[in-house]
C-alpha positions as CSV (number, residue, x, y, z in Angstrom):
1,X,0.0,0.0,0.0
2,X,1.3,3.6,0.0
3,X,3.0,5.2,2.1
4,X,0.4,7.9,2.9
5,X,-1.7,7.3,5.9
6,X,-5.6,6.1,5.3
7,X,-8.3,8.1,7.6
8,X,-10.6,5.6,8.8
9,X,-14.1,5.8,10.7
10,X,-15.7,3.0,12.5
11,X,-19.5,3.8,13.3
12,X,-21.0,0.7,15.1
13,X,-23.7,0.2,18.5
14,X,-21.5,-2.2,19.6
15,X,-18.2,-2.0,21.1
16,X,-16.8,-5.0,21.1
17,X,-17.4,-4.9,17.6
18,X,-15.3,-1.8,17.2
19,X,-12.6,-3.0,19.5
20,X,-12.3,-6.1,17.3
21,X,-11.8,-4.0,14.2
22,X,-9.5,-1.6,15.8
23,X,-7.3,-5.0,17.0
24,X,-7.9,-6.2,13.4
25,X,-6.7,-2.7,11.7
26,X,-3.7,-2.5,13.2
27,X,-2.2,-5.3,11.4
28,X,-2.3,-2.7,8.6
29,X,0.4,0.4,9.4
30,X,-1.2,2.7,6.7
31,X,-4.7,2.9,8.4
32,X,-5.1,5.5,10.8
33,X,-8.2,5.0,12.5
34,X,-9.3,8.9,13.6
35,X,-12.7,8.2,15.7
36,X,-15.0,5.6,16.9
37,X,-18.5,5.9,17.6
38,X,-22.1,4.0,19.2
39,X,-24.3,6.7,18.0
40,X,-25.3,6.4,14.3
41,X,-26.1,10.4,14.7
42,X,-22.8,10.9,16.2
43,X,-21.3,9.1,14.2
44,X,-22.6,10.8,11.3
45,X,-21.4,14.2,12.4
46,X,-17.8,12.9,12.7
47,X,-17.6,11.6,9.3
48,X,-18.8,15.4,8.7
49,X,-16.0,17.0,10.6
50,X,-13.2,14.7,9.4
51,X,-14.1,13.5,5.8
52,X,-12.2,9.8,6.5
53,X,-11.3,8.0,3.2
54,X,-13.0,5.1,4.7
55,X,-16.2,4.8,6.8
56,X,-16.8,1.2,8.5
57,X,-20.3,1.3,9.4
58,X,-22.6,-1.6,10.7
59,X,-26.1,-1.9,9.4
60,X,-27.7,-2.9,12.3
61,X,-27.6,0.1,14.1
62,X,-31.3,1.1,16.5
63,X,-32.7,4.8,15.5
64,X,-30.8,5.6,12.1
65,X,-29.3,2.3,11.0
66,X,-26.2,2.2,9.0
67,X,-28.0,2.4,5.0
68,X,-29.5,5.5,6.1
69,X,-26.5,6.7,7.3
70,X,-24.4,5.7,4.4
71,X,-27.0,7.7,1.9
72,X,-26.9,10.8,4.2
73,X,-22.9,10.2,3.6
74,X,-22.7,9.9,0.2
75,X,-25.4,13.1,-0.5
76,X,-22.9,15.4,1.2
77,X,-19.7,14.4,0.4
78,X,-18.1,12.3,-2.4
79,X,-14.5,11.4,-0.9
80,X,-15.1,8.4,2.1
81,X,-15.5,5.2,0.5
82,X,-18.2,3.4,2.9
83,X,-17.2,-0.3,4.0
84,X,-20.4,-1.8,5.2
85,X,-20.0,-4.5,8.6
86,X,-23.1,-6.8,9.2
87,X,-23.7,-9.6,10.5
88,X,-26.8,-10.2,8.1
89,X,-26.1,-11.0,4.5
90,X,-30.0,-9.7,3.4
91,X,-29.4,-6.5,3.4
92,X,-26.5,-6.5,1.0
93,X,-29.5,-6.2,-1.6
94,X,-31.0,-2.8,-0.2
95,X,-27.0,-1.5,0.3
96,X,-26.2,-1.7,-3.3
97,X,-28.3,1.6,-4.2
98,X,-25.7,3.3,-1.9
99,X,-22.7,1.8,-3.8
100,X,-20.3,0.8,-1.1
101,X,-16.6,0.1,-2.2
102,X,-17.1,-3.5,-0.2
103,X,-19.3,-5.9,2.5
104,X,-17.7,-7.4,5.4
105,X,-20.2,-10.0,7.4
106,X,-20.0,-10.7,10.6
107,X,-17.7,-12.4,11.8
108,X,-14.6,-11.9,9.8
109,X,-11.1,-12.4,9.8
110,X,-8.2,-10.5,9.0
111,X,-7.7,-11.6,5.7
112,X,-11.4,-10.3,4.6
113,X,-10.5,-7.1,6.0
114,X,-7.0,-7.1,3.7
115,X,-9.2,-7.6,0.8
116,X,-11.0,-4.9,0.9
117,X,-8.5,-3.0,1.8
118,X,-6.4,-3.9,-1.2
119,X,-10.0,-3.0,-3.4
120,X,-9.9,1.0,-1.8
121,X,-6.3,0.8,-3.0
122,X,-7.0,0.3,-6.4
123,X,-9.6,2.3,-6.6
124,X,-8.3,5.4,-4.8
125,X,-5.4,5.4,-7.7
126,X,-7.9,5.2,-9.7
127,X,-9.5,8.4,-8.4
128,X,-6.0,10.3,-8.4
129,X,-5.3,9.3,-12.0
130,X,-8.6,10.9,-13.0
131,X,-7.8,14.3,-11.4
132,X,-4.8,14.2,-12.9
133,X,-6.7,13.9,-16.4
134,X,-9.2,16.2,-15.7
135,X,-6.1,19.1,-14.6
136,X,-4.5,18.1,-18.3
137,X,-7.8,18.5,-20.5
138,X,-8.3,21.8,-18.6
139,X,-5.0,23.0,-19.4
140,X,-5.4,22.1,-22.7
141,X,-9.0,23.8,-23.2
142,X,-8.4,27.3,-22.5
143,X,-10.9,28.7,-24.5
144,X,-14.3,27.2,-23.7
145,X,-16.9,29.4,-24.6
146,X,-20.6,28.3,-23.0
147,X,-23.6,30.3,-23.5
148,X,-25.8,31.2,-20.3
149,X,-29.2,32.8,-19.7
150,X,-29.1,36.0,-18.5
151,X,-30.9,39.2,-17.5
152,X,-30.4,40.7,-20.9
153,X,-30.9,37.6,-22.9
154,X,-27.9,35.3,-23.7
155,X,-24.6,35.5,-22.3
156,X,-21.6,34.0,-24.0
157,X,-18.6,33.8,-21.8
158,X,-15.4,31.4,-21.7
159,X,-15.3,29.3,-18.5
160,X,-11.7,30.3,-17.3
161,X,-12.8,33.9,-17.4
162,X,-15.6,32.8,-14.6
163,X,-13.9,33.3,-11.2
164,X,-16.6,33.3,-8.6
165,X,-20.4,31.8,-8.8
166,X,-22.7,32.5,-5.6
167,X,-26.4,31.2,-6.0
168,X,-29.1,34.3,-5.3
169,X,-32.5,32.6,-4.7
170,X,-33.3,30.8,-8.2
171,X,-30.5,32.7,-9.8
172,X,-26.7,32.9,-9.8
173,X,-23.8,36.1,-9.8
174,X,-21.0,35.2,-12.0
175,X,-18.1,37.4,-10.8
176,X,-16.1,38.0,-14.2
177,X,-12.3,38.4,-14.2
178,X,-12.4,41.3,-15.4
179,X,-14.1,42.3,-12.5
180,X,-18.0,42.3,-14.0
181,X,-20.9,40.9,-12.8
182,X,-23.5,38.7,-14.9
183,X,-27.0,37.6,-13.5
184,X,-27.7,34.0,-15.0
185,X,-31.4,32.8,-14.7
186,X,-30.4,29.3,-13.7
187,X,-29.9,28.3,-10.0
188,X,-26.7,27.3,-8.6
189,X,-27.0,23.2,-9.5
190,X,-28.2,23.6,-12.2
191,X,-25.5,25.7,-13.8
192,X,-21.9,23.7,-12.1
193,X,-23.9,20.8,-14.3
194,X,-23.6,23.1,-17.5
195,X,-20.3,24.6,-16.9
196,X,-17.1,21.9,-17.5
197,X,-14.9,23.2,-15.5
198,X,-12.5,20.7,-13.4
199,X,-11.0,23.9,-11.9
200,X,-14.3,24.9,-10.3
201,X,-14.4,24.1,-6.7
202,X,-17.2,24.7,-3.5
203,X,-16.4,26.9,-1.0
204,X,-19.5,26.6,0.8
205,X,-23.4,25.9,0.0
206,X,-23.8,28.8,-2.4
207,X,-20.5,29.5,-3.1
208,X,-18.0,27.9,-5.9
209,X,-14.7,29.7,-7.0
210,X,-12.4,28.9,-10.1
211,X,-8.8,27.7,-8.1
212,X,-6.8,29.1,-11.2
213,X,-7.5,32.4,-8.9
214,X,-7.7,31.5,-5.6
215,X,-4.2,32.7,-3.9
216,X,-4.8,31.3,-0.6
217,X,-6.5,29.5,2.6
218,X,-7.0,31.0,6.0
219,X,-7.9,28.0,8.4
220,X,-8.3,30.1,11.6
221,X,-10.9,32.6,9.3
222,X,-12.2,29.9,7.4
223,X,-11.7,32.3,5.0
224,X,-10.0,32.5,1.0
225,X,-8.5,34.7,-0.8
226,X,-9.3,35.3,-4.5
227,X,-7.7,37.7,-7.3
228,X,-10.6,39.2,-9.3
229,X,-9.3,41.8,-11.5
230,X,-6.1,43.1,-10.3
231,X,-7.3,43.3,-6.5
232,X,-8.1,40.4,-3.7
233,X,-11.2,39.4,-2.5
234,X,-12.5,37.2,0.5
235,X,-15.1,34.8,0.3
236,X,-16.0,32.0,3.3
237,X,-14.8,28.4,2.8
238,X,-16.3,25.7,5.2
239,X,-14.2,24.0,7.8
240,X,-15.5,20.9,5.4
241,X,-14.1,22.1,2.6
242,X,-11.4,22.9,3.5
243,X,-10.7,19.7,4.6
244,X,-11.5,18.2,1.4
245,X,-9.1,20.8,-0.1
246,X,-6.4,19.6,1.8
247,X,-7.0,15.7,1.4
248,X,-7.4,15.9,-2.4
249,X,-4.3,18.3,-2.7
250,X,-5.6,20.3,-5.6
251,X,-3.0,22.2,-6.3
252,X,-0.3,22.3,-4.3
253,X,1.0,25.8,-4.9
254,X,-1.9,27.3,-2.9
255,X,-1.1,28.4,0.6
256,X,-3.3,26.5,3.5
């Protein structure tokens, strides 16, 4: 495996069960197991402070079991790869509408757990190798002209000229390098799905901002930094994302 440590999560009621992973996990120097918990709501909102690349998460959990966990999961972030643990091989049915990377069923042994283990590997590479791509066919698109509804009727703009989009209601500001504004009648969804634009990143709920102009991260603020024609200006970045910032190492020549 690589070198680089693996952030892991073990949400289960039961401890012995968790203890038994932990023993099991450490068998395997390149996990780094960063919380435990009983409490399915919990343990939801530590997955949501931490953004692990790997969630182990029984089923069989009272109050909010472990599929409706995994779906609340995988509707607000994209990076932990969810390893479900149960001891009942039914639901595996139900669980494959989440997409998990893997099943472990109760009990298992150390070798199960290497397997799985070895599948995150592959597909984690995977996942770099694809942001690598999408980086290169940016670099090589420079001009990418999309046209957009607006206020006056049809806007045609080139995507790396877009620096900052905040949703307004129903609508969306585009904040122009050139230091412009544009209204576009299309809410903030709706438009990242129009605009192809690997560079494009969230700052927060209603904020996204092109990284080919953000300068640099202020963790204590929770603040960034943007240059939007010829001067700096500060938007709010979620402790979340900036988390995810830091984990997917964007582009390393920005300040954190």
């Amino acid at each position: 495996m690589d070198s680089a440590k693996i952030s892991a999560v073990i949400i289960d009621d039961e401890q012995d069960s968790i203890n038994l992973l932990q023993m099991y996990l450490r068998h395997f120097p390149n996990i780094n197991v960063t919380g435990t918990e009983t409490n399915a709501i919990k343990g939801l909102q530590l997955v949501d402070e931490t953004l692990p690349e790997l969630v182990f998460l029984d089923i069989d959990m009272p109050g909010m079991n472990g599929l409706q966990v995994a779906d609340k999961i995988h509707s607000d972030n994209f990076y932990s790869e969810i390893v479900f643990t149960t001891a009942h091989q039914y639901y595996a049915f139900d669980a494959l509408n989440i997409e998990p990377l893997d099943f472990l069923t109760k009990p298992f042994c150390i070798e199960d757990l290497g397997i799985v283990l070895q599948k995150f590997e592959v597909k984690n590479e995977k996942k770099k190798l694809e942001r690598k791509l999408e980086r290169f066919i940016h670099s090589q698109n420079n001009s990418n002209k999309v046209k957009l509804p607006a206020n006056h009727g049809v806007l045609m703009v080139e995507t790396k000229d877009i620096v900052i989009i905040k949703s307004d209601a129903n609508k969306c500001i585009l904040h122009l390098q050139d230091g412009t504004t544009e209204i576009i009648n299309k809410n903030l969804n709706k438009l990242i799905e129009i605009l192809t634009l690997p560079s494009l990143f969230k700052l927060n709920r209603s904020t996204y901002v092109n990284l080919n102009y953000l300068n640099r991260i202020d963790k204590k603020t929770n603040k960034c930094f943007v240059s939007l024609n010829h001067s700096i200006h500060e938007e709010i970045i979620s402790r979340k994302q900036i988390i995810l910032f830091e984990k997917l190492d964007l582009y390393s020549n920005i300040q954190v």
